[in-house]
C-alpha positions as CSV (number, residue, x, y, z in Angstrom):
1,X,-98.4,-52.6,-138.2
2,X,-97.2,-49.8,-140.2
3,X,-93.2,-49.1,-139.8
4,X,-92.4,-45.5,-138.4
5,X,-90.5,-42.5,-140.1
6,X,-87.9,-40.8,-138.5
7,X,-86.3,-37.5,-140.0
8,X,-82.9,-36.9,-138.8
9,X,-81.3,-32.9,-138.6
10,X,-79.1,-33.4,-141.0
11,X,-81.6,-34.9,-143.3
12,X,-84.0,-32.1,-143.0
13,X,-81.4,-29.7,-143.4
14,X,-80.9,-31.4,-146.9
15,X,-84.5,-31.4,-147.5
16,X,-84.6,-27.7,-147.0
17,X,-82.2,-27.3,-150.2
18,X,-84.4,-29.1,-152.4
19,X,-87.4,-27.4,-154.3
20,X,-91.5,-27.5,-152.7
21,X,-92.4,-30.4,-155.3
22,X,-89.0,-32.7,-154.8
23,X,-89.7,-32.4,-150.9
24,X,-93.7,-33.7,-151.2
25,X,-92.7,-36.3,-153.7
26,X,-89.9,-37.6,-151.3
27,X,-92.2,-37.7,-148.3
28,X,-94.7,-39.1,-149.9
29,X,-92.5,-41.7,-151.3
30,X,-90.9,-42.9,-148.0
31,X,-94.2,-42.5,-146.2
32,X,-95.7,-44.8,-149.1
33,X,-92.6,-47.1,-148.0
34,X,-93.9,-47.3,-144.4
35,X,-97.3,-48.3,-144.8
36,X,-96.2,-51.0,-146.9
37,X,-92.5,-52.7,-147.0
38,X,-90.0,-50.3,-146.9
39,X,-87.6,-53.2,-148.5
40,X,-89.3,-53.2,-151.7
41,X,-89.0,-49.8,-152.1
42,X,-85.4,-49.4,-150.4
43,X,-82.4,-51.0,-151.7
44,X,-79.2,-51.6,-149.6
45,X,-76.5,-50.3,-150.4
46,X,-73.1,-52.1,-150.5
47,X,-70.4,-52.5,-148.3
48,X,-72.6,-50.6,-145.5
49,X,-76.1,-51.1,-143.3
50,X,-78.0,-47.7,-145.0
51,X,-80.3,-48.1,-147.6
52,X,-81.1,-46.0,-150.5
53,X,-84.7,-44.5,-152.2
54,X,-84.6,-43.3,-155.8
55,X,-87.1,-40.3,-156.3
56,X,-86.4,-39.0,-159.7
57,X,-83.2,-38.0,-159.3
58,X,-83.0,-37.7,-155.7
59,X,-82.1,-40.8,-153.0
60,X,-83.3,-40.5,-149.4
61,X,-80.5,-42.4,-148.1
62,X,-82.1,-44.2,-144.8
63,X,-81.1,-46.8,-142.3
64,X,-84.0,-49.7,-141.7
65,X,-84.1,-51.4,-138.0
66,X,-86.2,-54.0,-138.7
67,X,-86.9,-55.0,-134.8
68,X,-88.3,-51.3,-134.0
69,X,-89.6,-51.4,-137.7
70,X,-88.3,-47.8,-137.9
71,X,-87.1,-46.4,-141.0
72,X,-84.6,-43.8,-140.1
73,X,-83.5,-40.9,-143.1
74,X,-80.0,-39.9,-142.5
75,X,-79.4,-37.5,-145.8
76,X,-81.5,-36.8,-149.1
77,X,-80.0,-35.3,-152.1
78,X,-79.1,-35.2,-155.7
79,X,-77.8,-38.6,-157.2
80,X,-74.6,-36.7,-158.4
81,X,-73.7,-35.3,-154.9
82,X,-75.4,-37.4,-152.1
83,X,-72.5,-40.3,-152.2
84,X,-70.0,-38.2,-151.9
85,X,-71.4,-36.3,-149.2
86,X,-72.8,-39.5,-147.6
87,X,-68.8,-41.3,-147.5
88,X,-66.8,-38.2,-146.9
């Protein structure tokens, strides 16, 4: 059974910032993810339950509930910004 995407606002608001291409590439990236396992091509990150997704030089920054098997993207952005923006 294929794991299920869910987009949250605040993560569509950020996709909306990025260019046409970086947007298809990171959906089709994380939709890749789902039909397979998202933890090969997620990697936690420390010290916290999210997850991360490098796409060039983007992250989709997600959090993984393995009992739904839902993949939940709570903020995508540039590797130089997205931390800071994702701890503030």
């Amino acid at each position: 059974m294929p794991w299920s995407v869910k987009w949250m606002p605040q993560a569509l608001r950020d996709m909306e910032a990025l260019e046409k291409n970086e947007r298809e590439r990171i959906v089709r990236k994380v939709e890749e993810a789902a039909a397979t396992d998202p933890f090969r091509a997620f990697q936690r990150l420390r010290g916290c339950d999210e997850h991360r997704m490098r796409v060039g030089g983007n992250r989709a920054i997600a959090l993984i509930a393995h009992s739904s098997k839902t993949i939940e993207i709570h903020r995508v952005g540039h590797r130089k910004h997205i931390y800071k923006r994702l701890f503030k």
